[in-house]
N, C-alpha and C positions, 0 to 999 in steps of 0.2 A: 836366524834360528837354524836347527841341523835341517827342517826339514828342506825350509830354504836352498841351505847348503845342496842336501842330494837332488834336487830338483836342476841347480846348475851343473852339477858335475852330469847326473840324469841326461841333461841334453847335448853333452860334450858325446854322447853315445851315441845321441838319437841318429847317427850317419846308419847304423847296425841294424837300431830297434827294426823296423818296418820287415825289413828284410828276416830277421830271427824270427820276429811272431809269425810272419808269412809261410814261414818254413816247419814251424810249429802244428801249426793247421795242415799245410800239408802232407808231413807224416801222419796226420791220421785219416790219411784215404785209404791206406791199407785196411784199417779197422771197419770197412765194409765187407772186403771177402773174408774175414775171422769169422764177420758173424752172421753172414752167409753160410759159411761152413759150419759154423754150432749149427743154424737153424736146420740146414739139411742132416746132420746126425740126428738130430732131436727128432727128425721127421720120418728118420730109417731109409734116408737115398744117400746116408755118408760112402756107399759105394756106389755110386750112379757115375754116367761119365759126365755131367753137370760139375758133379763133385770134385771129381778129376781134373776140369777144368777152369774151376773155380781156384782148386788147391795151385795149381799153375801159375793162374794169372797172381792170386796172393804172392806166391815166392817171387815174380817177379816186379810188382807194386813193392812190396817190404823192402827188395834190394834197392829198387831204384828211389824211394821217396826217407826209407831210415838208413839205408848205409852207405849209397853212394852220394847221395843229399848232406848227408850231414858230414863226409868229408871235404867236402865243396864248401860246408860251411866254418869249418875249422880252419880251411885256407884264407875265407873270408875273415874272422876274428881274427888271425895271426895279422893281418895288412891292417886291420883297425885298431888293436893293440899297439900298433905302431905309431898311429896319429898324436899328435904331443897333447889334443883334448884326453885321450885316456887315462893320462898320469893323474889325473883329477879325480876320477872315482876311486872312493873312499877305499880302504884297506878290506872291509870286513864284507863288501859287496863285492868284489876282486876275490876274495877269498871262498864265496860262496857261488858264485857264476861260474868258474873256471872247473874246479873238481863238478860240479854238478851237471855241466855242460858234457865233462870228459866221462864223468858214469854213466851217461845217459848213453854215450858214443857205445860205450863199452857191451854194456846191455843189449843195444839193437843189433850188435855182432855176432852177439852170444846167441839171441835168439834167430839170427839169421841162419847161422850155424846148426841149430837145431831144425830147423827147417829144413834146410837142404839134408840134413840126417835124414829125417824121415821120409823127404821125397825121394832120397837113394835107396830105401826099403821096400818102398812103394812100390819101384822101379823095377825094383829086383826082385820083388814078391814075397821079401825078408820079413818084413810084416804086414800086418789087416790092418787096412783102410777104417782109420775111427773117426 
C-alpha cells in the first residue's frame, strides 16, 4: 500500500528525523522572552531595564537558536540529501519539505532583521520602547 511505501522510504530519513524535530523544539525557546516582553508592555514596565534586558537576551536566543541553528541545519540536510536512502522519498514530500524548510529559513531572517532594526532604535533613542 502507499502508505506502506512512505513508511519505508520515511525511514530512509529517519538518520535526520531526530535531529530536525530536536531543532524544531528548540527554536521555540526564544518564544519565552516574546512573551515575557508582551506580558511586561501589558504590565506598563515595557520601559523598565528588566525590559531591556530581556529584549537583549531575546535578540540573542532568536539569532542563535532561528538563524544560526537553522544554517547548521541546512548544512545538515545538504550531507543527508546526499545518502543514496534519499532518492527514495517520494517526489511530492521532496517537494513540500524543501521550499517549506527554505521559507521557514527565510522568515527567521526577516524577522531577525527586524529585530536588530528595532534594537538600533532603541539604541539610539530613534524610537519608544513598546
Amino acid at each position: 500500500t502507499r502508505l506502506s511505501e512512505f513508511g519505508r522510504n520515511f525511514r530512509g530519513m529517519y538518520k535526520s528525523t531526530p535531529h530536525g524535530h530536536n531543532l524544531g523544539f528548540i527554536t521555540l525557546s526564544s518564544n519565552v522572552f516574546l512573551g515575557t516582553r508582551i506580558i511586561l508592555n501589558c504590565v506598563g514596565k515595557g520601559s523598565s531595564k528588566l525590559a531591556a534586558w530581556n529584549s537583549a537576551v531575546f535578540a540573542a536566543v532568536f539569532f542563535y537558536v532561528r538563524v544560526w541553528l537553522l544554517g547548521v541545519e541546512w548544512w545538515h540536510q545538504y550531507h543527508i540529501m546526499l545518502l543514496p536512502e534519499y532518492s527514495n522519498i517520494p517526489l511530492p514530500v521532496f517537494l513540500v519539505d524543501v521550499p517549506c524548510c527554505f521559507m521557514f529559513t527565510v522568515l527567521n531572517v526577516f524577522w531577525f532583521y527586524k529585530i536588530c532594526r528595532t534594537a538600533w532604535k532603541m539604541m539610539t533613542k530613534k524610537g519608544k520602547r513598546e
